[in-house]
C-alpha positions as CSV (number, residue, x, y, z in Angstrom):
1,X,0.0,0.0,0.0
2,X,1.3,3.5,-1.0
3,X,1.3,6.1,2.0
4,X,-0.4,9.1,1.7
5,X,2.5,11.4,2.1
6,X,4.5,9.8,-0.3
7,X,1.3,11.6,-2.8
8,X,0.5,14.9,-1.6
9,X,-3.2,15.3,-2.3
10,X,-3.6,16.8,-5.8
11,X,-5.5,19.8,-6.9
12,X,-5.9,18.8,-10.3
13,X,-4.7,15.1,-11.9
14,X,-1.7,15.0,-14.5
15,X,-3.5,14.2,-17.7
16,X,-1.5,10.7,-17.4
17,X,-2.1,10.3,-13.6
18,X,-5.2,7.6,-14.3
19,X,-3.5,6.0,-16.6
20,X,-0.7,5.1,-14.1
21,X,-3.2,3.5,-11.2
22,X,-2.5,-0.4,-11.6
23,X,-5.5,-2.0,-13.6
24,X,-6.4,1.2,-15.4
25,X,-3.3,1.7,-17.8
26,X,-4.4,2.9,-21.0
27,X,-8.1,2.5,-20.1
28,X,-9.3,5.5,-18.7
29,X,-8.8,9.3,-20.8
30,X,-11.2,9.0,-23.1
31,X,-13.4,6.3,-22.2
32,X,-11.3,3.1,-22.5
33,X,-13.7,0.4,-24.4
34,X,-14.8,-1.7,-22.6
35,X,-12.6,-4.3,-20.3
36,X,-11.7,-8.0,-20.6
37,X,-13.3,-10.4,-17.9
38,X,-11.0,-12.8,-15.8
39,X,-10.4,-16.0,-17.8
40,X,-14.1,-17.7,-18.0
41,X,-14.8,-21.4,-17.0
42,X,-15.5,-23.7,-19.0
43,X,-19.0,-25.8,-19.2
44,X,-19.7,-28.2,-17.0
45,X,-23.0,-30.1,-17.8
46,X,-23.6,-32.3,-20.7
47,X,-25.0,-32.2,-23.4
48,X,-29.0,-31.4,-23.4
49,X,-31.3,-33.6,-24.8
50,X,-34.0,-32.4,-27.2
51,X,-37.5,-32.1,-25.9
52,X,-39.4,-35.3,-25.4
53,X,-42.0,-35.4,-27.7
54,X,-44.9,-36.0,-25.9
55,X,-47.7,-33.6,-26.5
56,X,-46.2,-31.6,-29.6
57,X,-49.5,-31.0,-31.3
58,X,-51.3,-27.9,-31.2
59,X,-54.9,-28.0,-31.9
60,X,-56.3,-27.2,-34.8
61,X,-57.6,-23.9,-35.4
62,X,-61.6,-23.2,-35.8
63,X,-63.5,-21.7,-38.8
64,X,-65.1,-19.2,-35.8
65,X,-62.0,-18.3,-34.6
66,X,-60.0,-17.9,-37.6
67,X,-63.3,-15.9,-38.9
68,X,-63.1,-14.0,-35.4
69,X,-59.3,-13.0,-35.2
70,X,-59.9,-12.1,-39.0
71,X,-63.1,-9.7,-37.7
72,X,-60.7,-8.2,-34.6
73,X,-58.0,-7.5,-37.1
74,X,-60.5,-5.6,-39.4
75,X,-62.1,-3.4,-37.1
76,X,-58.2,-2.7,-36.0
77,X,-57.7,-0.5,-38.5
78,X,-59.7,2.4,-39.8
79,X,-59.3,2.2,-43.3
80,X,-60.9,-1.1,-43.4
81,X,-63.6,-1.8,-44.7
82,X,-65.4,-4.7,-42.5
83,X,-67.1,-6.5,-45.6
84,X,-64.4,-8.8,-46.2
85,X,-64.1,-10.2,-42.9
86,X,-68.0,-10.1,-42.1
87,X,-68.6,-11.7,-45.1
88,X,-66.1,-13.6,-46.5
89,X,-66.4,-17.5,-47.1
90,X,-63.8,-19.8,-46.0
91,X,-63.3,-22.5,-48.2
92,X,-60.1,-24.1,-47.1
93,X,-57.4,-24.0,-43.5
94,X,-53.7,-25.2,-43.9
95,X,-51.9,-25.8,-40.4
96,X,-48.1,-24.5,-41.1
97,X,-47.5,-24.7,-37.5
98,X,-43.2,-24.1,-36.8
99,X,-40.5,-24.3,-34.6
100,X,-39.0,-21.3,-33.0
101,X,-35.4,-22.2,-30.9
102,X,-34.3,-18.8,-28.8
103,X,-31.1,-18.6,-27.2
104,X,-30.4,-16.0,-24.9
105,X,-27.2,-15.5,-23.3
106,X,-27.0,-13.2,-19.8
107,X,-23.7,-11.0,-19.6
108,X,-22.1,-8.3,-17.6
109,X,-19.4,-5.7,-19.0
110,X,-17.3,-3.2,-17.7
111,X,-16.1,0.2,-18.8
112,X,-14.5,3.2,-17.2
113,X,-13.6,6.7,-18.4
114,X,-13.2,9.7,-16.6
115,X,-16.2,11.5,-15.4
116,X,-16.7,15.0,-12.4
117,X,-19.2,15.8,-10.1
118,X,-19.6,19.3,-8.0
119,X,-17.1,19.0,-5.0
120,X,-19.8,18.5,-1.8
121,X,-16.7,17.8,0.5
122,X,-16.3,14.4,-0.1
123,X,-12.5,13.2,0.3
124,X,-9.8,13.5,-2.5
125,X,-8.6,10.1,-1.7
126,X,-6.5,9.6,-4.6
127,X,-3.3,7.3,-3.9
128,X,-4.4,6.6,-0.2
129,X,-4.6,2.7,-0.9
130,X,-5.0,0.6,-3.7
131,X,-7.5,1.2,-6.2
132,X,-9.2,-1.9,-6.8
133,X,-9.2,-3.2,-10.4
134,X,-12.2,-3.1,-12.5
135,X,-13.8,-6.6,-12.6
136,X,-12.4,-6.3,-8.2
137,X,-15.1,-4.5,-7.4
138,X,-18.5,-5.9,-6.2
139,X,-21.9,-4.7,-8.3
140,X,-24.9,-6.2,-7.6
141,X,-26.4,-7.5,-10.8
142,X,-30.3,-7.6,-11.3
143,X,-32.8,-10.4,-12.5
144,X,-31.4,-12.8,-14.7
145,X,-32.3,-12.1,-17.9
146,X,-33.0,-8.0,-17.4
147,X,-30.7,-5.5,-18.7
148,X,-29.7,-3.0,-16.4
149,X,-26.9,-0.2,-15.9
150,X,-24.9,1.0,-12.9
151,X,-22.3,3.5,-12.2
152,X,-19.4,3.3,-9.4
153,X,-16.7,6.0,-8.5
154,X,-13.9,3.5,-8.2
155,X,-12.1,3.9,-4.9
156,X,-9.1,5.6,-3.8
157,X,-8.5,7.4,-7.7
158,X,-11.0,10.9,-6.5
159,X,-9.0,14.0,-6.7
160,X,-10.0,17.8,-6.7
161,X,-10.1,20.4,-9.3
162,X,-11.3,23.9,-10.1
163,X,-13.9,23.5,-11.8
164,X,-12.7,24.2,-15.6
165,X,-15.9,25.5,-17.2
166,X,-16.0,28.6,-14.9
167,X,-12.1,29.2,-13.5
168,X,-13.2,28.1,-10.1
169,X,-15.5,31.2,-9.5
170,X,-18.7,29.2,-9.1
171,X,-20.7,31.8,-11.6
172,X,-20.9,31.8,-15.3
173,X,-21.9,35.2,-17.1
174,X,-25.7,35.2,-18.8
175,X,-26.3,33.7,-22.1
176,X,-29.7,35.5,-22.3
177,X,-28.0,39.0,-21.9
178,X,-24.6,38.5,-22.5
179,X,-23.6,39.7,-19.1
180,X,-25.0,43.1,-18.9
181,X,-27.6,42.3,-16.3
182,X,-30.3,44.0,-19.4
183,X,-31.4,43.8,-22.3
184,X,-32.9,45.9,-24.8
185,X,-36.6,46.8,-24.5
186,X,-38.7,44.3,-26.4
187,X,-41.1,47.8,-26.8
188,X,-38.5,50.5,-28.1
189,X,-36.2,48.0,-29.0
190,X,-33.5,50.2,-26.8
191,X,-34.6,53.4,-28.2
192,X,-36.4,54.2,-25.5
193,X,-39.1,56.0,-27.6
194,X,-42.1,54.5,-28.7
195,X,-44.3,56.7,-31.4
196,X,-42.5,59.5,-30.6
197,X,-42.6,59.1,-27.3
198,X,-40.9,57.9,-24.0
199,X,-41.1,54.3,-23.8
200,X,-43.4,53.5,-20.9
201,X,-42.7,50.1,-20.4
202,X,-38.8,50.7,-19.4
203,X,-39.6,54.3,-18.5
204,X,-37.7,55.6,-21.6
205,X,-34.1,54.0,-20.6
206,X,-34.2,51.7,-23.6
207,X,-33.3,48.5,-21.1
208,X,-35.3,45.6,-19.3
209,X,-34.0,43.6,-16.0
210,X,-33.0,40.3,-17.2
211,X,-35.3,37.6,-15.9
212,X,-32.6,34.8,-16.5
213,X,-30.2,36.4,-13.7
214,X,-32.0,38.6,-11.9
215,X,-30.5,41.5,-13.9
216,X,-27.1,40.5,-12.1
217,X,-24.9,39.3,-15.0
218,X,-24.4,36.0,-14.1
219,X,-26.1,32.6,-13.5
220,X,-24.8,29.7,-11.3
221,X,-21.9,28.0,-13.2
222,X,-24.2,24.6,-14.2
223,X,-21.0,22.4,-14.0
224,X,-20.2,22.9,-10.7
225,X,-23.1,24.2,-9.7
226,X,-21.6,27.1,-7.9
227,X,-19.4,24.7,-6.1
228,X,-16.0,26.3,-7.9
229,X,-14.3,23.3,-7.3
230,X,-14.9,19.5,-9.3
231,X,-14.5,16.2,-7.8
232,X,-12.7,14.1,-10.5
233,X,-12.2,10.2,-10.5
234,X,-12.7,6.9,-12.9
235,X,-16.2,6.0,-13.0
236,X,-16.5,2.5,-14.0
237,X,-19.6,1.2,-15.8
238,X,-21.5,-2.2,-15.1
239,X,-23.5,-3.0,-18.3
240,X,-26.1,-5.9,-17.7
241,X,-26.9,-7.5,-20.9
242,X,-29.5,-10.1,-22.1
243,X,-28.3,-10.9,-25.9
244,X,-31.4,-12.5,-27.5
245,X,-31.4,-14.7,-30.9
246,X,-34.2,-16.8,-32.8
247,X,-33.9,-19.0,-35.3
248,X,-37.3,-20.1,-37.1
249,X,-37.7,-23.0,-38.6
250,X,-39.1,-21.9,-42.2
251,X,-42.7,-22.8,-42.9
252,X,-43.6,-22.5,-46.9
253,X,-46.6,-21.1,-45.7
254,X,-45.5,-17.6,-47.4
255,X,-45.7,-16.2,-44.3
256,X,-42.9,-13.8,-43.5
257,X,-40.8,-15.0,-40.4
258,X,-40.3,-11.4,-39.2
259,X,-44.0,-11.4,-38.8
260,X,-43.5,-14.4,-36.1
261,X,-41.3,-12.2,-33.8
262,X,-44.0,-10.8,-31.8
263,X,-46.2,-14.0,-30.7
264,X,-45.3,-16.9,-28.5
265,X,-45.9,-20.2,-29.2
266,X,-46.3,-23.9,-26.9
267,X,-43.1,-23.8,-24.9
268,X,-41.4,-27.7,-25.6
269,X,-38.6,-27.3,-24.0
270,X,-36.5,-25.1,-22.1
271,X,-33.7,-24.9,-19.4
272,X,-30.7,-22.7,-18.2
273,X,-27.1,-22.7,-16.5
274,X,-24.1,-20.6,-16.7
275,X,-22.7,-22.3,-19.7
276,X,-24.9,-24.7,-21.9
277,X,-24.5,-27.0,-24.2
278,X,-26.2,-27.1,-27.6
279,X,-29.5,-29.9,-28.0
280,X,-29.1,-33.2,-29.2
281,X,-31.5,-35.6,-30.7
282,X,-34.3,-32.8,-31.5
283,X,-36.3,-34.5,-34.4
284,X,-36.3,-31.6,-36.5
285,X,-32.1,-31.1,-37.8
286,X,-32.4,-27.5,-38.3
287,X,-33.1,-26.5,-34.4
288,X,-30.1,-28.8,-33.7
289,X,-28.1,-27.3,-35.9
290,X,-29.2,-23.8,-35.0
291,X,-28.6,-24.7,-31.4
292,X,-25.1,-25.6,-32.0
293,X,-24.0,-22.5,-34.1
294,X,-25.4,-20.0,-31.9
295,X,-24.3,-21.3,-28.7
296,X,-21.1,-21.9,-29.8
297,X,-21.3,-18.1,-31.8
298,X,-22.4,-16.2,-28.2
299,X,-19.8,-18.3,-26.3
300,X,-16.9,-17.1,-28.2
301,X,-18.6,-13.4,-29.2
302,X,-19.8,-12.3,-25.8
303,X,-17.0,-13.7,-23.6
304,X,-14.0,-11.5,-25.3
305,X,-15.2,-8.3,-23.8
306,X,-17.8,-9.2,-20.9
307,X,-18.7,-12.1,-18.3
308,X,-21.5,-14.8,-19.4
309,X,-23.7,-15.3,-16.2
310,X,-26.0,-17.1,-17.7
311,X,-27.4,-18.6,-20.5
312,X,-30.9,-20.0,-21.6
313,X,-32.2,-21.9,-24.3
314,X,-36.0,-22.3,-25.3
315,X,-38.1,-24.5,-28.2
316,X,-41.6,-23.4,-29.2
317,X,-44.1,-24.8,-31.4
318,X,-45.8,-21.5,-33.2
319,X,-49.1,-22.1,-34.2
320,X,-49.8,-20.8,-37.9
321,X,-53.1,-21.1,-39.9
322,X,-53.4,-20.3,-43.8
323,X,-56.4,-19.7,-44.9
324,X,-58.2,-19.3,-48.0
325,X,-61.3,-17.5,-48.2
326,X,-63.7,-16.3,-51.3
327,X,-65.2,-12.5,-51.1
328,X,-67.2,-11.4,-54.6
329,X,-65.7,-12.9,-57.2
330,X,-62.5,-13.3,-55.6
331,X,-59.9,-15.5,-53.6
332,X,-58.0,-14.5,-50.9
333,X,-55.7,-15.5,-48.0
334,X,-54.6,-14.2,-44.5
335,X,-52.8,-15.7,-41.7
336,X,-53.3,-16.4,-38.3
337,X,-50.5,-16.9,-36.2
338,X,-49.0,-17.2,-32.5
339,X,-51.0,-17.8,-29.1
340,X,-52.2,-14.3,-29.6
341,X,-53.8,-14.9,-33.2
342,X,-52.2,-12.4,-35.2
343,X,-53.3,-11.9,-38.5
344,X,-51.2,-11.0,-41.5
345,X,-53.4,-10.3,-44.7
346,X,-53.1,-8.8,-48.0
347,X,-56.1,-6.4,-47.2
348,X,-58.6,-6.7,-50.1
349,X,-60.8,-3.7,-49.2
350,X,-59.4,-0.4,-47.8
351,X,-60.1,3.2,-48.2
352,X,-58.4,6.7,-48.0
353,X,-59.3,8.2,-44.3
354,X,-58.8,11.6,-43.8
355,X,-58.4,12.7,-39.5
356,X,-60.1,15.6,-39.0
């Protein structure tokens, strides 16, 4: 430990001085990126085993429903005409129902840079002891699975400074009147004449108080907030993250897949640990294939620059419903997909609305 008279307390740090506290060399002036994690472990289960398939069906989908969630979706927008979906005649439903595998992989990362706050007294206790190194110091993470932020002055690297936005004097002059304490009459426009006569409203002397600084000049320096001093010091950041990635199995139902992001399906399987391995033995080849590449993608990716905590894997069946339908003299489709019973449709009777 370095004695504090070895360091006289500073009043303002060497541009270099944070890049010499051990742990923090070349990380700080600027914002230094963010920081690698102490070596990660390695995985310590086994391999998982693909759901087993015991109730993988999904029932199939009514005529009143699919003519119900066709009606809600109508009456959701106002350029619709309800005609279609009232009256339309279904004539044949196609189950296209998917699989959705979703991997999502839990990290924390850390990043410091130099950051100030107004001196309230708090001690300049830069070189007493030790700083502790980044990934040293404890942070409470949240939730699995929830991003979330925090910020921590790092120990023992605070120092003090006058504050450099106003020279240490606490105040700042006006923006709004550029000092004076005045400015010209919004009347007379400084003249201090109005139709040929005095100005009434600033009794002819051309000038109105300032409102922004009580006619004084200046305004309470915002950086310091009248402080005059800064207290300076590396502020490390704690980035909770929860990196999310699907794969969908494709469908041929000529529905798109992006439409499928926003509904769940029939959960099959799912489980988590700090390191997983990818599923074996699923039935369908292209979730174990996708479970292998991305698991083996966010383990290598994520761990350069942050700590996995966590990881979770997750196989739905997503219900999807084609149907065809006749209206006049034509044929149409939409879709109904997901628990929720989104539709996606090629709309055949719309108008122009105009909001008043």
């Amino acid at each position: 430990m370095t004695s504090a008279a070895t360091y006289p307390p500073p009043t303002a740090p060497p541009a270099n001085m944070f890049g010499n506290v051990p742990g923090y060399e070349g990380t700080v002036v600027g914002g230094g990126g963010y920081l690698p994690p102490p070596m990660p472990a390695q995985p310590v289960a086994p391999p998982q085993p693909g759901p087993a398939p015991d109730d993988w069906s999904i029932p199939s989908l009514s005529e009143d429903a699919a003519r119900e969630a066709f009606k809600s979706y109508a009456s959701s927008h106002c350029c619709y005409s309800d005609s279609p979906a009232q009256d339309g005649v279904i004539t044949n439903m196609e189950p296209y129902n998917t699989y959705r595998y979703r991997l999502e992989t839990f990290t924390e990362s850390r990043s410091t840079e130099w950051a100030h706050k107004p001196h309230e007294g708090e001690p300049a206790d830069f070189y007493t002891q030790t700083a502790p190194r980044p990934w040293e110091i404890q942070a409470t993470p949240p939730e699995l699975f929830n991003d979330h932020t925090e910020e921590i002055r790092v120990p023992y690297t605070s120092s003090t400074k006058d504050c450099h936005s106003c020279h240490g004097t606490g105040t700042m002059s006006c923006d709004e009147c550029q000092g004076n304490g005045y400015k010209p009459c919004w009347v007379c426009h400084g003249s201090g004449t109005n139709k040929d006569t005095n100005c009434n409203d600033c009794d002819a002397t051309g000038k109105d108080r300032c409102k922004e600084c009580d006619a004084r000049g200046t305004k309470e320096c915002q950086t310091c907030k009248g402080k005059k001093q800064l207290l300076t010091y590396i502020q490390l950041k704690v980035e909770w993250t929860n990196r999310v990635e699907d794969h969908v199995v494709e469908q041929n139902s000529g529905l798109q897949i992006n439409d499928l992001q926003s509904v769940s399906g029939k959960e099959l399987f799912k489980n988590n640990q700090y390191l997983l391995y990818p599923l074996v033995g699923f039935p369908n080849p292209a979730i174990a294939e996708a479970s292998q590449r991305l698991i083996q993608e966010h383990q290598s990716t994520y761990a350069e620059n942050s700590r996995i905590l966590q990881q979770r894997q997750t196989v739905e069946l997503i219900p999807i419903t084609k149907v065809n339908y006749k209206w006049k003299s034509g044929t149409h489709v939409y879709f109904v997909y997901g628990n929720e019973r989104q539709v996606s449709a090629d709309y055949p009777a719309t108008c122009c609305c105009v909001i008043q």
